[in-house]
C-alpha positions in Angstrom: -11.2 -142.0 -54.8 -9.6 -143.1 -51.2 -7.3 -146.0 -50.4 -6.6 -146.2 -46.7 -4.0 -149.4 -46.0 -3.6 -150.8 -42.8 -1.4 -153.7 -41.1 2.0 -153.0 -41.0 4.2 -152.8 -38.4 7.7 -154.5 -37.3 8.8 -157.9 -38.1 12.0 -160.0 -37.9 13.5 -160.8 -40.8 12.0 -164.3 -42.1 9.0 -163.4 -40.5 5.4 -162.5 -42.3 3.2 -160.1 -42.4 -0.3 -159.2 -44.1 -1.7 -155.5 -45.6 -4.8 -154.9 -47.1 -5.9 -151.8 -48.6 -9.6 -150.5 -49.0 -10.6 -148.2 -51.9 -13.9 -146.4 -52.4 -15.4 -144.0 -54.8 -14.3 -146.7 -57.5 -16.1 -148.9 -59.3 -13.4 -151.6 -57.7 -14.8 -155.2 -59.1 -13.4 -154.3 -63.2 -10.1 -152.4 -62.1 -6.5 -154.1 -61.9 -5.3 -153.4 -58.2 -1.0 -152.9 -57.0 0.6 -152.8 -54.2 3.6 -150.5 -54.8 6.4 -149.6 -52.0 8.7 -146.5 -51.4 11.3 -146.3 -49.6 12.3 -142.9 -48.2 14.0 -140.6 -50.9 13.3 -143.0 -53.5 11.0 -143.9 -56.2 7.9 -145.7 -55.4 7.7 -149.0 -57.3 5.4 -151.7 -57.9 5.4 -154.4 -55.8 2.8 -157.1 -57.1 -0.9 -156.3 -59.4 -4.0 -158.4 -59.6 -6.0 -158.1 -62.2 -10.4 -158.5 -61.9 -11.2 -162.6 -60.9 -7.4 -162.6 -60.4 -6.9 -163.9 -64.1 -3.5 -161.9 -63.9 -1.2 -161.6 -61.6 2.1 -160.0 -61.6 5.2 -159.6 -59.1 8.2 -157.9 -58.9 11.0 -160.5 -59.2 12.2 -159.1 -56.0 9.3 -160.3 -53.9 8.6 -163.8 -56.5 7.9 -166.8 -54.3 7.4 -164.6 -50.8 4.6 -162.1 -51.0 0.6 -163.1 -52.4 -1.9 -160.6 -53.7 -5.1 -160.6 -53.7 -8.4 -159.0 -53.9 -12.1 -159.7 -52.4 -14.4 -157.1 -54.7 -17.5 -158.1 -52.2 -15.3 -155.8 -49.5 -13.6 -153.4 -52.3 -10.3 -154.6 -50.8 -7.2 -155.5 -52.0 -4.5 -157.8 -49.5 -1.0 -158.3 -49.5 0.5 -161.6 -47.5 4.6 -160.7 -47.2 6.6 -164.0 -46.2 9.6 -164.7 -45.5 10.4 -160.6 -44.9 14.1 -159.3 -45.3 15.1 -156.3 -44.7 15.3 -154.4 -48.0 11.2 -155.2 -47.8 11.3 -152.2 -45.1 9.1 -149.7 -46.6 5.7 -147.7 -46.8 3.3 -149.7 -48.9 0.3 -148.1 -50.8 -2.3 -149.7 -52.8 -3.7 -147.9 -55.9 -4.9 -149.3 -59.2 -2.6 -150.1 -62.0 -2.1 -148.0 -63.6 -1.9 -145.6 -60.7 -4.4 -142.8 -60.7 -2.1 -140.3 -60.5 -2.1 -137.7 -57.4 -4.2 -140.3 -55.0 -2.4 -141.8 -52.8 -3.2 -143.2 -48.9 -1.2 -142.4 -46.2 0.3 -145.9 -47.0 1.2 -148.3 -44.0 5.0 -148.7 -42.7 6.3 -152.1 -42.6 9.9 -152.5 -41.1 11.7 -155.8 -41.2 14.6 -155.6 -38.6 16.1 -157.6 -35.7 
């Protein structure tokens, strides 16, 4: 299994900001896909999950109202659209399933929300 993120990068705060995530060697249409973030020397937490024909989705109340998930199983790939950034959103985000497979991780991609 491989998730490879891409399209972070630096933002202002109030500004937006889209990730999207591609997995392969899963069958990606039946699993429930998350965006988690980590902050260095900190846990990694879950961010937002989307569930197969997005019948469920969940957020962290921290990101409610700002960021939207979702998924597109034709492309195996899961996005993330970040609005209205501040900067305790800085962080390396990572897509894996829900629950994570543990041990496989991407590289992530680095979003930083500063002036």
């Amino acid at each position: 299994v491989l998730f490879v993120e891409s399209g972070g990068g630096l933002v202002q705060p109030g500004g937006s900001l889209s990730v999207s995530c591609v997995a392969s060697g899963l069958t990606f249409a039946p699993v429930t896909m998350a965006w988690y973030r980590q902050v260095a020397g900190q846990e990694r937490d879950l961010v937002a999950a989307i569930s197969t024909g997005a019948g469920m989705i969940n957020y962290a109340d921290s990101v409610k109202g700002r960021f939207t998930i979702s998924r597109d199983n034709r492309k195996n790939t899961v996005y993330l659209q970040m609005n209205r950034l501040k900067s305790e959103d800085t962080a390396v985000y990572y897509c894996n399933t829900q629950p994570a497979i543990y041990g496989v991780w991407g590289q992530g991609t680095q979003v930083t929300v500063s002036s």
